[in-house]
C-alpha positions as CSV (number, residue, x, y, z in Angstrom):
1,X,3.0,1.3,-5.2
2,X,2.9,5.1,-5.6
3,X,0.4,6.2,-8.6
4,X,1.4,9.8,-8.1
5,X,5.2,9.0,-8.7
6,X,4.5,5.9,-11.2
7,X,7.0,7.5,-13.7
8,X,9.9,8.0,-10.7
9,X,9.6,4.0,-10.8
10,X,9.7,2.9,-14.5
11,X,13.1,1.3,-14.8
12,X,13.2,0.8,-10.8
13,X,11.4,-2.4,-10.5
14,X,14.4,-5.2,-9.9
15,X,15.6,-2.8,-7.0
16,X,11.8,-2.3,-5.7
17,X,11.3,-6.2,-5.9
18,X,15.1,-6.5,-3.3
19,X,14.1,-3.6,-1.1
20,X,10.8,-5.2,-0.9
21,X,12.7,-8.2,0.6
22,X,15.1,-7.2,2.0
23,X,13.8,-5.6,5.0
24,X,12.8,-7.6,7.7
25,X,10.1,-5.3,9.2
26,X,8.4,-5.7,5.4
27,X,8.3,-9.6,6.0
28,X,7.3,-9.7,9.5
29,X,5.3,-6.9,10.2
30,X,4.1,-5.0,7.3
31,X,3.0,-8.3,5.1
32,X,2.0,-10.4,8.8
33,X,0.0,-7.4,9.7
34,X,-1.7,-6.9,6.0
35,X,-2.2,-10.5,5.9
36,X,-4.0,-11.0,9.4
37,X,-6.3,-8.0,8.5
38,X,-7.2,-9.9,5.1
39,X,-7.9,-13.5,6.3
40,X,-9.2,-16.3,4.3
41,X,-8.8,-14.7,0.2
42,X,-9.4,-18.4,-0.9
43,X,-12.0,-18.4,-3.6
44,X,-11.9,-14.4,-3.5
45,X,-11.6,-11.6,-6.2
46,X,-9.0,-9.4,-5.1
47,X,-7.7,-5.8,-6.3
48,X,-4.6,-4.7,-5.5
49,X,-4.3,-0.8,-5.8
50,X,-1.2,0.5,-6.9
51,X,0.8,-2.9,-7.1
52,X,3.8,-1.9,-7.8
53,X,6.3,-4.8,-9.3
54,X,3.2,-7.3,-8.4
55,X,5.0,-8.6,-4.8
56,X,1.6,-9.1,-3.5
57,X,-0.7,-10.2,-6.5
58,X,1.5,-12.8,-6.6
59,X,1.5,-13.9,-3.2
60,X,-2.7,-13.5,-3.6
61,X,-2.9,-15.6,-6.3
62,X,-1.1,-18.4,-4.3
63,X,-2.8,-18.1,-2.0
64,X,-5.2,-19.1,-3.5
65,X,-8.0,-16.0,-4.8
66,X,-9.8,-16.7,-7.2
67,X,-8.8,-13.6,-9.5
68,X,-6.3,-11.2,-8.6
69,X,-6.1,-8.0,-10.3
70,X,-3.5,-5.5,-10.6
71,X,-3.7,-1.8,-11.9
72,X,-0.5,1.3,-11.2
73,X,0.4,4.5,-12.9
74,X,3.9,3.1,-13.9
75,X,4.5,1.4,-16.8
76,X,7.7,-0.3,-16.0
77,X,6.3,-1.6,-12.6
78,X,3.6,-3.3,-15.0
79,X,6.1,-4.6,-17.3
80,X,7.9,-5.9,-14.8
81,X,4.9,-7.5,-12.9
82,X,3.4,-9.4,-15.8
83,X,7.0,-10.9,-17.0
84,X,7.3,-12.0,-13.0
85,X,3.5,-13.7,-13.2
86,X,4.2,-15.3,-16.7
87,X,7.9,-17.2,-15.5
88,X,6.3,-18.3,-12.8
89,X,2.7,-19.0,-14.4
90,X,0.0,-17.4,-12.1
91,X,-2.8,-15.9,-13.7
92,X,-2.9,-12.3,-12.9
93,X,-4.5,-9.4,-14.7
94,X,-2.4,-6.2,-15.3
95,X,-4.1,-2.9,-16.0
96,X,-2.7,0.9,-16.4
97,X,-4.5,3.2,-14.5
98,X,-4.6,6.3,-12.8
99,X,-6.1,6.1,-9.6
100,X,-6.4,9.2,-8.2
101,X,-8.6,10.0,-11.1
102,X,-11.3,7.6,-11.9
103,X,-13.3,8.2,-14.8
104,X,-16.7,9.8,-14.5
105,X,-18.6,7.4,-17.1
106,X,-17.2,4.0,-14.7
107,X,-14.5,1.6,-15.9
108,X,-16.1,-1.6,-17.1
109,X,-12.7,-3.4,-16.3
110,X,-12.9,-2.5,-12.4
111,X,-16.3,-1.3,-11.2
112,X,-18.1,-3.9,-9.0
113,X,-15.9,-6.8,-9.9
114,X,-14.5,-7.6,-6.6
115,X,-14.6,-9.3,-2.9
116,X,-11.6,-7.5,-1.6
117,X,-9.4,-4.4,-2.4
118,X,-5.9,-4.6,-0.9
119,X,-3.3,-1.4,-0.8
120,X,0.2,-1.0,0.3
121,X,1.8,2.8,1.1
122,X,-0.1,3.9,-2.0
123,X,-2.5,6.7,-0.5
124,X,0.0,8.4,1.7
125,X,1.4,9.6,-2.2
126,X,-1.5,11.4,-3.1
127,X,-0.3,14.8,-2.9
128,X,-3.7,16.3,-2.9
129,X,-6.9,15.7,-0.9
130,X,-8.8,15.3,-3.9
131,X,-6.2,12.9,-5.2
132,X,-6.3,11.0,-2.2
133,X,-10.2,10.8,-2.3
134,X,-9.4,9.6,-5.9
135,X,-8.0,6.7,-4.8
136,X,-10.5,6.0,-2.3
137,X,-13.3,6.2,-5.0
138,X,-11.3,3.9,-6.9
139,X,-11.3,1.5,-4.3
140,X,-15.5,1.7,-3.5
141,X,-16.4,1.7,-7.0
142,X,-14.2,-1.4,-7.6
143,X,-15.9,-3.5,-4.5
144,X,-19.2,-5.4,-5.5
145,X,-22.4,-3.4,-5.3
146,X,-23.7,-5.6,-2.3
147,X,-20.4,-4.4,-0.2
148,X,-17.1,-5.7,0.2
149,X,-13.6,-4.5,2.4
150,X,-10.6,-1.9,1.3
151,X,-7.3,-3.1,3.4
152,X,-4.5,-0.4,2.9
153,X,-1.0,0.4,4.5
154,X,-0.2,3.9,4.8
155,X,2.0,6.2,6.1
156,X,1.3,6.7,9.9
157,X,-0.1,10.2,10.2
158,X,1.9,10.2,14.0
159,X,5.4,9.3,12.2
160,X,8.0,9.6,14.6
161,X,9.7,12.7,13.9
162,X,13.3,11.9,15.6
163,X,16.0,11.6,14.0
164,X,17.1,7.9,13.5
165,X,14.1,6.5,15.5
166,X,13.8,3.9,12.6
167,X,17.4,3.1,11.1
168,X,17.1,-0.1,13.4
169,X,14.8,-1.0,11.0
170,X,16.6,-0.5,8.0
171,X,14.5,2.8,7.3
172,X,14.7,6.3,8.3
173,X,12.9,10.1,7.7
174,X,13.9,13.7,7.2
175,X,10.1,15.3,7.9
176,X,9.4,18.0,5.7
177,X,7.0,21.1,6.3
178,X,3.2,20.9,6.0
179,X,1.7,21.4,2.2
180,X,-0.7,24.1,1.4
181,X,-3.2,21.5,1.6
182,X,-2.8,20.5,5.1
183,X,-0.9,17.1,4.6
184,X,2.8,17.3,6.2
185,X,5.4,15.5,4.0
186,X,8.6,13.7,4.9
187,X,11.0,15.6,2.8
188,X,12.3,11.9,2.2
189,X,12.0,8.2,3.3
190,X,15.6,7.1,3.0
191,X,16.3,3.2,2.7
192,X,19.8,2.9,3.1
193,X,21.1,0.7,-0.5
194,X,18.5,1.7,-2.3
195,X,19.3,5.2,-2.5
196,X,17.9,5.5,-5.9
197,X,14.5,5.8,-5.2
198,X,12.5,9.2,-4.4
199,X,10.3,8.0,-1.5
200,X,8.4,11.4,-0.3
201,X,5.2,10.2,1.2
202,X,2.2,12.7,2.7
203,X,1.7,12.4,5.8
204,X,-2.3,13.0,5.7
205,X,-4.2,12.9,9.4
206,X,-6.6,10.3,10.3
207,X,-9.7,12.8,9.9
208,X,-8.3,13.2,6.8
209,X,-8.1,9.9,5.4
210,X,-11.7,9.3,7.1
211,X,-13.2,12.0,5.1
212,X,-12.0,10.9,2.1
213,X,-13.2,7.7,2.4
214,X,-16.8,8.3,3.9
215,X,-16.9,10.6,0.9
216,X,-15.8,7.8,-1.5
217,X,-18.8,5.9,0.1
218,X,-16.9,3.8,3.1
219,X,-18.9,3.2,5.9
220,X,-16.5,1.8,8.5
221,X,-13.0,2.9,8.9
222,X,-10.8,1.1,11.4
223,X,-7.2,1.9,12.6
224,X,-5.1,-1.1,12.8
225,X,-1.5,-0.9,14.8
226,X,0.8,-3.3,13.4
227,X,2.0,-6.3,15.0
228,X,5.3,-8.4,14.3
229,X,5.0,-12.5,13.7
230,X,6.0,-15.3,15.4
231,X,9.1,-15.7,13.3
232,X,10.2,-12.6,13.5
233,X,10.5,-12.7,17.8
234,X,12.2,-15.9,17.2
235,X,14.7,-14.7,15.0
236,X,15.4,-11.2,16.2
237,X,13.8,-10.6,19.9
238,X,11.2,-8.9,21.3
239,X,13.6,-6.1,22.3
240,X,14.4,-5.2,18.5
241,X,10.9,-4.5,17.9
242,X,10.1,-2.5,20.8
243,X,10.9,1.2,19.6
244,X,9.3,0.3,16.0
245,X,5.8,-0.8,17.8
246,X,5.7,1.9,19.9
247,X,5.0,4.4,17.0
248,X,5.4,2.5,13.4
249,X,6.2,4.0,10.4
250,X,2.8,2.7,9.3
251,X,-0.4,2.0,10.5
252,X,-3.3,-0.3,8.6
253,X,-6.7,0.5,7.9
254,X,-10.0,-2.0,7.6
255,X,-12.5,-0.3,5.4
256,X,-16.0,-1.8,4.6
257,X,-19.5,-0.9,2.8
């Protein structure tokens, strides 16, 4: 969930939870892909950065890791995620923080405590390169000392750019300008039905994101294409895919120490 934008999402957390599943590119791609890329959590500490409403801490937890944490700039979101993990009694940590700014003297509740840190279309929000490092820093200094893996979705940085290329999909872009910084922005990701939300994601380039993360102390950074599941050829044919795989609105990234 977006750090940068925590506030834009306080009292949007019921709609966040539907549009998360409502979408059937989010079921059979984006959490079939995220999940293949993870593997075995069983037994594992996991992080998840910028969790939004808690969709996938939830889903962690059971699954079966052994902790699962989850910290986000919004308040609501958090609300939200710990009433969802007390109805339906999973034991999940809930923290407020900032992640594009860790703190300088460590954070006792995060720093080395974990197997595995997990993200979903959280980085592409950083609106700065130094934010965006932020949350990369975040993510190493959360990872055991001995080493551990960063799994993210993000925003791909070759985002088709015509118009309608994803409404197929339930999704589509008006792509803004490039920043000052360097990053070009999609004005706005519009989700038709949930037209309440102010989706404006970064689109940062792959040297980019590698920079910030070798500077955050990543030693390995691997581009992951998406790929849809089983179920989701069965129940809606290879053909309606086609156009989104050939250039998907995100792309994954394996990250290890």
């Amino acid at each position: 969930m977006d750090e940068a934008h925590g506030t834009d999402f306080d009292d949007l957390a019921e709609a966040y939870e539907r549009m998360a599943t409502a979408l059937p590119l989010r079921e059979h791609i984006e959490a079939h892909t995220l999940f293949a890329l993870l593997g075995d959590i069983r037994g594992r500490a996991v992080l998840d950065l910028g969790c939004g409403s808690g969709l996938y801490t939830r889903r962690f937890r059971e699954i079966g890791a052994s902790t699962v944490t989850g910290i986000d700039g919004s308040g609501g979101m958090l609300d939200h995620a710990r009433r969802r993990a007390a109805a339906e009694h999973l034991d999940i940590t809930y923290l407020a923080r900032e992640a594009t700014d860790p703190p300088a003297e460590g954070d006792p509740e995060l720093d080395g405590r974990f197997d595995l840190v997990s993200s979903v279309y959280v980085l592409c929000y950083a609106p700065t390169r130094q934010a965006l490092t932020g949350f990369c820093r975040t993510a190493r200094r959360a990872l055991r000392p001995e080493g551990g893996r960063f799994v993210f979705a993000t925003l791909n940085p070759d985002v088709a750019v015509e118009p309608g290329w994803y409404t197929h999909y339930g999704i589509d872009f008006t792509i803004g300008p490039a920043t000052q910084d360097g990053a070009e922005a999609p004005a706005v990701m519009k989700v038709p039905g949930f037209d309440e939300f102010p989706l404006r994601p970064f689109r940062w380039s792959r040297r980019t994101y590698e920079d910030a993360l070798n500077s955050a102390g990543f030693t390995t950074v691997t581009w992951v294409h998406p790929r849809v599941s089983a179920e989701g050829v069965t129940a809606y044919g290879e053909a309606h895919w086609a156009n989104y795989l050939k250039i998907p609105h995100a792309l994954y990234v394996e990250c290890t120490v």
